[in-house]
C-alpha positions in Angstrom: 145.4 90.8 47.4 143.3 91.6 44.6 140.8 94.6 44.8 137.8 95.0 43.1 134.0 96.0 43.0 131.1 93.7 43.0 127.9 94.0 42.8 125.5 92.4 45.5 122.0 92.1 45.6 120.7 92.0 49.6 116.9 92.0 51.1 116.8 93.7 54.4 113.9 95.2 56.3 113.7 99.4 57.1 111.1 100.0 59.9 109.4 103.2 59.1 109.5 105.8 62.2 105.9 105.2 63.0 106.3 101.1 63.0 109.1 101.7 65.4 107.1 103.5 67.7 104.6 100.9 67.3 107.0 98.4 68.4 107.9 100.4 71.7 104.5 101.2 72.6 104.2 97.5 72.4 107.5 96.5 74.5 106.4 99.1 77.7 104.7 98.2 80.7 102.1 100.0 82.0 103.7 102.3 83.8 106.4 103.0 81.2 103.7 103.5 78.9 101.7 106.2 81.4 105.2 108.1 81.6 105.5 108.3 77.9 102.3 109.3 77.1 102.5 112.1 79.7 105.9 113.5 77.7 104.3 113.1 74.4 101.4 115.1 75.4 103.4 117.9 76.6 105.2 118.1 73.3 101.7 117.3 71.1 98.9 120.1 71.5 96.8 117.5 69.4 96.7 114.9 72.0 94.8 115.4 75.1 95.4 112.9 77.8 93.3 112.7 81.3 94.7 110.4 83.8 92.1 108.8 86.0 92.3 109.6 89.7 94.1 105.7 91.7 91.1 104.5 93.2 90.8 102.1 96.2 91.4 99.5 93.8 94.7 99.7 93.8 95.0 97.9 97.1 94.5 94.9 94.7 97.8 95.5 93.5 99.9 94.9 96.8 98.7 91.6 98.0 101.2 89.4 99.4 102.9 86.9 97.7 101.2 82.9 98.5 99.9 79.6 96.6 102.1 78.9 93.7 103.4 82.6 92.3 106.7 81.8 92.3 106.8 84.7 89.3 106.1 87.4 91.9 109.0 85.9 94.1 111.6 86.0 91.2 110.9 89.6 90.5 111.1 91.3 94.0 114.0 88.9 95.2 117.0 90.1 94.5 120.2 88.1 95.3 122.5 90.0 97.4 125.9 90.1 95.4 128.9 91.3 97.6 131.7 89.3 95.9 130.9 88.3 92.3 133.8 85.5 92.2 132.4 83.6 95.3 129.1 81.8 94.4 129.1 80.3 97.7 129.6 83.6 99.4 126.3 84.7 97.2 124.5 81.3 98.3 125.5 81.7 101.6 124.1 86.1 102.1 120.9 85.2 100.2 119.9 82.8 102.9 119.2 86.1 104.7 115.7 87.1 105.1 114.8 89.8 102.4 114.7 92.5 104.9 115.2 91.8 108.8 114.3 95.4 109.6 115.6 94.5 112.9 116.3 98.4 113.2 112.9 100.2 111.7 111.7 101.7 115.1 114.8 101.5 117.6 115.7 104.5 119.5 118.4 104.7 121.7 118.7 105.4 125.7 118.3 109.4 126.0 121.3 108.9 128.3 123.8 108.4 125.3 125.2 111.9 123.9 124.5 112.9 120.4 122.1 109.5 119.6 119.7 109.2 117.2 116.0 108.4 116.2 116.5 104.7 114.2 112.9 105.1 113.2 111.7 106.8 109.5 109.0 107.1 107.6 107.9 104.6 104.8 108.2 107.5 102.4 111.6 108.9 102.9 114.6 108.1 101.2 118.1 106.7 102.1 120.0 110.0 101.3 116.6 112.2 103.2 116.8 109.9 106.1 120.8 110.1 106.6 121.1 114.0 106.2 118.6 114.8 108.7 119.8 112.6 111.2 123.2 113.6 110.4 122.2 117.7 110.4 121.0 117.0 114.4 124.5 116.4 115.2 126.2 118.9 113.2 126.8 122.4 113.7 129.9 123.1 111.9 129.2 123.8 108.1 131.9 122.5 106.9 131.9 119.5 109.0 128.1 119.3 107.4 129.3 119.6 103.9 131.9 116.8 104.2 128.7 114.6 105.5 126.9 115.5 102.6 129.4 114.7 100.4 130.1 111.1 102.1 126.4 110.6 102.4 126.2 111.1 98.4 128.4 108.2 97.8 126.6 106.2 99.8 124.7 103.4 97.8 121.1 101.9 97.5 122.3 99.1 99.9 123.6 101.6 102.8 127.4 100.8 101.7 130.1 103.6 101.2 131.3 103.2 97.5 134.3 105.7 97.7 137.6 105.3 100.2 138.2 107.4 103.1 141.6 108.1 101.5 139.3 109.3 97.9 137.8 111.7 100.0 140.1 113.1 101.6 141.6 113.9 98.3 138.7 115.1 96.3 138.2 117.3 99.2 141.7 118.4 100.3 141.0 117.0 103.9 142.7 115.1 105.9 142.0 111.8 106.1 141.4 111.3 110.0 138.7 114.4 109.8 136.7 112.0 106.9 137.0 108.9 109.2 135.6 111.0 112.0 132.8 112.5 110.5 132.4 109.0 108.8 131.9 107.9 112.2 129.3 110.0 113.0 126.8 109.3 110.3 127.8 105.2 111.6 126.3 106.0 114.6 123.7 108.1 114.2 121.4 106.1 111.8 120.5 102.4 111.3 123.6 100.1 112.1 125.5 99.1 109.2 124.5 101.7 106.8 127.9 103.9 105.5 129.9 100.2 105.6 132.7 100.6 103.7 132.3 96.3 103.2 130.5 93.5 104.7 132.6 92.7 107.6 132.0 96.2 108.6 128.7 96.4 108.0 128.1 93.4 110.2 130.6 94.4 112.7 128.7 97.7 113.3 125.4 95.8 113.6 127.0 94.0 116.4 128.0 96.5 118.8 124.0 97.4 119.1 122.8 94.0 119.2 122.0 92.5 122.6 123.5 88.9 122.2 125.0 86.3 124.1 128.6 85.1 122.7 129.7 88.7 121.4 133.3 87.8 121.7 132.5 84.5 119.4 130.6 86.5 116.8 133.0 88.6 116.5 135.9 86.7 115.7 133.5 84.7 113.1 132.5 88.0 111.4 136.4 89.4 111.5 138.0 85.9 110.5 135.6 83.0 109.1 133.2 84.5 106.9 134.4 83.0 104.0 134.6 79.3 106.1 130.9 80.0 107.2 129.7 80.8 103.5 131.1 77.4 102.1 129.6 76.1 105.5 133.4 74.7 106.3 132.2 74.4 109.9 134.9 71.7 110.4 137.5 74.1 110.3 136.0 76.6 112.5 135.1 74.1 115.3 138.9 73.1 115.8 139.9 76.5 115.3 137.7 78.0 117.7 137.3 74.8 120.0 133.5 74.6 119.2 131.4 71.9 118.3 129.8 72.1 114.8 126.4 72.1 116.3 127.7 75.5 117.8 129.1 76.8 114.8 125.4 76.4 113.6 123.8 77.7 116.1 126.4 81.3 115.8 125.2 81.3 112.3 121.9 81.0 112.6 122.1 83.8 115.1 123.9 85.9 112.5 121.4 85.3 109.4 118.4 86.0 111.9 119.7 89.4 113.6 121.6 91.1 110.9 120.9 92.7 108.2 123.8 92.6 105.0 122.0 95.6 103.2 121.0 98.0 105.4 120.1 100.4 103.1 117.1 97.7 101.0 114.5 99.1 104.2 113.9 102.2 102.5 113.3 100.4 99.3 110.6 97.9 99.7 107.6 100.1 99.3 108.5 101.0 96.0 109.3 97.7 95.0 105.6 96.9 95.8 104.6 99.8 93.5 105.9 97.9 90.5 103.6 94.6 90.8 100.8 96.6 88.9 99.2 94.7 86.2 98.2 95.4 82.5 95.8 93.0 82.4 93.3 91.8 85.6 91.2 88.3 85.2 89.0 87.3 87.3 86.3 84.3 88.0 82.8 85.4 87.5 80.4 82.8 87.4 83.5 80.1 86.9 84.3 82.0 84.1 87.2 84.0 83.5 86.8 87.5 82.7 89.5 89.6 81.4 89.4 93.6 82.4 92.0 96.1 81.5 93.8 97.8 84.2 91.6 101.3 84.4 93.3 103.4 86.7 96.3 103.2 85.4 95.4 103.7 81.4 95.1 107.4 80.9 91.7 108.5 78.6 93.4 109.5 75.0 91.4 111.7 72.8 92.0 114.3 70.0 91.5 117.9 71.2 88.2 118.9 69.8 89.5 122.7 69.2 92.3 121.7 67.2 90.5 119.6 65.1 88.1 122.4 64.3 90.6 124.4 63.0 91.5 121.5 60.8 88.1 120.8 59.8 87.2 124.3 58.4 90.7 124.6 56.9 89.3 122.1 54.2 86.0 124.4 53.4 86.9 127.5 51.4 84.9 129.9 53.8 87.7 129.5 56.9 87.4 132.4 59.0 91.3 132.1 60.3 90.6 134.6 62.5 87.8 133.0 64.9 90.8 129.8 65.9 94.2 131.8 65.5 95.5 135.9 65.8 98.5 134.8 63.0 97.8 137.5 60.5 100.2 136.6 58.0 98.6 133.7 55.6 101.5 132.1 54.7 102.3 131.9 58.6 99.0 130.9 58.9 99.6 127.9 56.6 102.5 126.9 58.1 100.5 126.8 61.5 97.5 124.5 59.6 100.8 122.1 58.2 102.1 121.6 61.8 99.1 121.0 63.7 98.4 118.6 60.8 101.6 116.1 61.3 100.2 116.7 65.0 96.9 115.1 64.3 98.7 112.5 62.4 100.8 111.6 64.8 98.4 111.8 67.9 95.9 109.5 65.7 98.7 107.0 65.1 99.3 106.6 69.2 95.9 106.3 69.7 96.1 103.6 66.9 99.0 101.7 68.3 97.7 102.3 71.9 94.3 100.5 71.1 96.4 97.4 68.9 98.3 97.0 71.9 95.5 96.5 74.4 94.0 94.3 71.5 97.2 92.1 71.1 97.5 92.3 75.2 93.6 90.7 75.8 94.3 88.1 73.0 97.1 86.8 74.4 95.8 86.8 78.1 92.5 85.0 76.5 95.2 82.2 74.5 96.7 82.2 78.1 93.4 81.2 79.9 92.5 78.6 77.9 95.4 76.9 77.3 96.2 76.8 81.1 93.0 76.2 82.5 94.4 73.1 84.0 96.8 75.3 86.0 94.3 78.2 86.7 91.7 75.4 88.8 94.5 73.6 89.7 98.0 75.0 90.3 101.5 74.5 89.3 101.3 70.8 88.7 98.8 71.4 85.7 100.9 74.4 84.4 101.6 72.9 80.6 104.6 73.7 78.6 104.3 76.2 76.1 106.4 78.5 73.1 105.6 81.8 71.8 105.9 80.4 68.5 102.6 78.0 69.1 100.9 81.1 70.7 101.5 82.9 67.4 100.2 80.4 65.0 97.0 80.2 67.0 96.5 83.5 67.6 97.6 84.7 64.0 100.8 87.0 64.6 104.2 87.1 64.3 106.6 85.3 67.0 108.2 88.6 67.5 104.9 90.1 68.5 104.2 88.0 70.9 107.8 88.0 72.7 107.3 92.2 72.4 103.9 92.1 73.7 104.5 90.0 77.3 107.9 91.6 78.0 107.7 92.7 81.3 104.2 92.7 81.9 102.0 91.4 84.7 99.1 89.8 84.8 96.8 89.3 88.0 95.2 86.4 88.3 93.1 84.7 91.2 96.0 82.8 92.3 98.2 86.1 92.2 100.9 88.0 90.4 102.6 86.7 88.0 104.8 88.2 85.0 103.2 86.7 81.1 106.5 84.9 80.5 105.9 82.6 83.2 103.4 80.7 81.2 105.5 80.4 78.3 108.0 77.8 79.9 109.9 75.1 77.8 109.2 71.2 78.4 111.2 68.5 79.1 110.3 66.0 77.1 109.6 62.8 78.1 109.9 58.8 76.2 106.1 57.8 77.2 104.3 60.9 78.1 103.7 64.4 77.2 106.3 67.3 77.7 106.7 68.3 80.8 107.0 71.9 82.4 109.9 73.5 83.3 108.3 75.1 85.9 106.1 72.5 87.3 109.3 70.2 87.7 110.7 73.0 89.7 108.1 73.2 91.8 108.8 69.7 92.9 112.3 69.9 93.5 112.1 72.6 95.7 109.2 70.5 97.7 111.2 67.7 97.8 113.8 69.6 99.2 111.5 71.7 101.7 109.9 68.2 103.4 113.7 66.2 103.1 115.3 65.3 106.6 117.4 68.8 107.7 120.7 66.3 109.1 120.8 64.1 105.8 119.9 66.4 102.9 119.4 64.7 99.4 121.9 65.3 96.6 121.4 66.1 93.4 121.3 63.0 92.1 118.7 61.7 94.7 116.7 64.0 93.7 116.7 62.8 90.2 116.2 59.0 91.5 112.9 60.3 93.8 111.6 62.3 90.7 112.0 59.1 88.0 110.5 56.8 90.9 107.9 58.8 92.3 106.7 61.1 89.4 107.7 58.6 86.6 110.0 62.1 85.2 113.2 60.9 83.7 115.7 64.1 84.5 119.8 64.4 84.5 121.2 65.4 87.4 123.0 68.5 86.3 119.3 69.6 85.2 118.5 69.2 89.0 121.4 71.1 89.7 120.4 73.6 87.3 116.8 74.2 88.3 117.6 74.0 92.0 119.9 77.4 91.3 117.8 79.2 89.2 115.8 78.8 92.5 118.1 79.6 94.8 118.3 76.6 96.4 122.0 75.6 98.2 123.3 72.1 97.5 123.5 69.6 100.1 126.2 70.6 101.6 125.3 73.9 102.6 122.0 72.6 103.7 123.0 70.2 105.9 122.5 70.7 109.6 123.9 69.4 112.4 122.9 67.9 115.7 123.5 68.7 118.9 126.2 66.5 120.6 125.0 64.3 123.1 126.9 64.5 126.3 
């Protein structure tokens, strides 16, 4: 091996500390950005921040999801993921509604010992909720403390993340006491939550539930779950001597009644807290205005007595003593130097703030008229489009662009949507224009919504119905692609089943 030294000439780009602020004031949402500017102004004496009081407005902000905002669906639906290796398994739990909240105001028979109030308040926590119904039935302290500790490792979903058999050895218990008090935070709150899995978390659901067939549901939560993900309904109609249609109807009965995360009830208000937009647009007159989100941008301004000080600092008559009690002049120079880097810095935010609500409304306008089509008329006018062509017209880097719409929302007449969504790539096409990623989804999943239940189509009739009917040319693993990305099954876990005539 021979060693040596070379010499190498490279060109590489060093981001000065106030570019790369720039950059993550441009990156933030809105609210990230409120949060940041609230910690800066606590550590700045320079910068004097005033956050407007949330108005009525702000009921804008919560509408309910309709028309064609298929953006505001992908970014409050999350798909349930209990066992990572089993895609079907994952198909199969996300068929469940997003919350059943079949429990949100049950309260049992006052004739039962020790039960509890199901019902909660909007605002209250898992963890809140759990220890105060849990505190009614305890009176032993250190029966209370193992319940705290077991209701600790209890996760966003309601499941138990930690074995009985942990427990009992992080707390030098035995492991029949941590079953039993287990068992009493089971029963004493909304079925299913301190599950140590699914089975169990359906299997406590089901000994509240009122439902024909118990002894049937049982057996298919205990043994066939996996069968009745990958819809093998075959298997379980011979097994349990059932007819398919039955096996159908048993899991229909299960996807409407139970709930596989417990625990998602006591998110779902804050989830609606995070569809608030940067930027609002709205039809005035048929034409689109665009208005900055006001009550959530905080009023950013330099504090008029520090900049005083400042001010006379530069004129040789400076009385120190009518802005400071610091004696000492060199201290008092010191003082001048630091509140000037202060006014530097708070005059830089203020910079970057205002570029970024600049860079925000420029893109919206691009936005607007480039998908007018779509704004009058819906998904099926939505045109392809890069960041790269929204850079060239609007003058900016690529880069800047991608920055400037990460996760940020826009409101629009037709709803919520997140500013990617109008950046979609097109499928091109031999005699016509690129066509929209998004708008081809759009008709996939209608296709699929209007096909007959008993005879589902494949993927590859989906293809042959878009190329015939829409004159889109499309592979079939493209259909398959876009038909998961939407969380759409495949045939044959859509397919249902009639009842038998006898």
């Amino acid at each position: 091996m021979n060693q040596g030294m070379a010499l190498e000439q490279k060109q590489t780009l060093n981001l000065t500390p106030q570019m790369r602020q720039s950059i993550k004031i441009l990156q933030m949402d809105i609210m990230e950005l409120n949060l940041w500017i609230e910690k800066e102004s606590l550590e700045n004496p320079v910068l004097e921040v005033e956050f407007s009081p949330v108005t009525e407005r702000d009921g804008d902000f919560s509408q309910s999801i309709d028309g064609d905002n298929e953006s505001q669906k992908s970014s409050i639906d999350k798909k349930i993921d209990w066992e990572s290796d089993n895609n079907n398994m994952r198909s199969f739990l996300s068929s469940f509604p997003e919350s059943n909240a079949i429990w949100g105001n049950k309260i049992l028979s006052s004739d039962q010992k020790k039960e509890c109030d199901y019902s909660f308040h909007v605002n209250t926590t898992l963890h809140e909720h759990l220890l105060l119904n849990f505190k009614v039935l305890i009176e032993d302290d250190t029966d209370y403390k193992i319940g705290e500790f077991i209701i600790g490792n209890i996760d966003q979903n309601g499941y138990l993340t930690i074995s009985c058999s942990d427990i009992s050895k992080d707390l030098n218990i035995s492991e029949q006491l941590v079953k039993k008090i287990l068992a009493m935070i089971q029963n004493c709150t909304i079925p299913g939550i301190g599950a140590r899995d699914l089975r169990e978390c359906l299997l406590l659901q089901l000994k509240h539930l009122k439902l024909e067939n118990k002894s049937v549901l049982k057996k298919l939560i205990l043994f066939y779950l996996s069968e009745l993900s990958q819809k093998n309904f075959k298997k379980i109609s011979k097994e349990l001597c059932i007819s398919k249609y039955e096996v159908q109807c048993l899991l229909d009965i299960i996807v409407k009644n139970f709930e596989p995360k417990p625990g998602r009830i006591f998110q779902q208000s804050s989830e609606l807290n995070l569809l608030i937009p940067d930027i609002i647009v709205k039809n005035v007159d048929d034409r689109y205005e665009i208005i900055e989100n006001n009550n959530y941008y905080p009023l950013i301004k330099i504090n008029s007595h520090y900049r005083n000080i400042l001010k006379q600092s530069c004129s040789k008559e400076v009385n120190y003593e009518k802005f400071t009690t610091i004696e000492n002049e060199n201290e008092q120079k010191k003082t001048l130097k630091y509140l000037e880097s202060k006014l530097n810095s708070a005059r830089w935010i203020i910079k970057c703030i205002e570029q970024r609500r600049k860079t925000l409304s420029d893109i919206t306008r691009f936005i607007i008229d480039y998908q007018d089509g779509f704004l009058k008329n819906g998904i099926a006018y939505l045109r392809p489009l890069s960041m790269k062509k929204a850079a060239e017209s609007l003058g900016i880097h690529e880069s800047t662009v991608s920055r400037a719409i990460n996760n940020k929302k826009i409101q629009l007449p037709r709803g919520f949507y997140d500013m990617k969504y109008f950046f979609s790539k097109g499928l091109s096409q031999e005699k016509q224009s690129a066509i929209s990623n998004e708008k081809i989804k759009r008709i996939i999943k209608n296709y699929i919504e209007t096909e007959n239940p008993y005879f589902p189509y494949s993927d590859k009739q989906i293809a042959d119905l878009l190329q015939q009917r829409d004159n889109i040319k499309i592979a079939r693993r493209t259909i398959a692609k876009y038909r998961k990305l939407q969380g759409i099954l495949p045939a044959m876990l859509r397919r249902r089943y009639k009842k038998p005539v006898k």
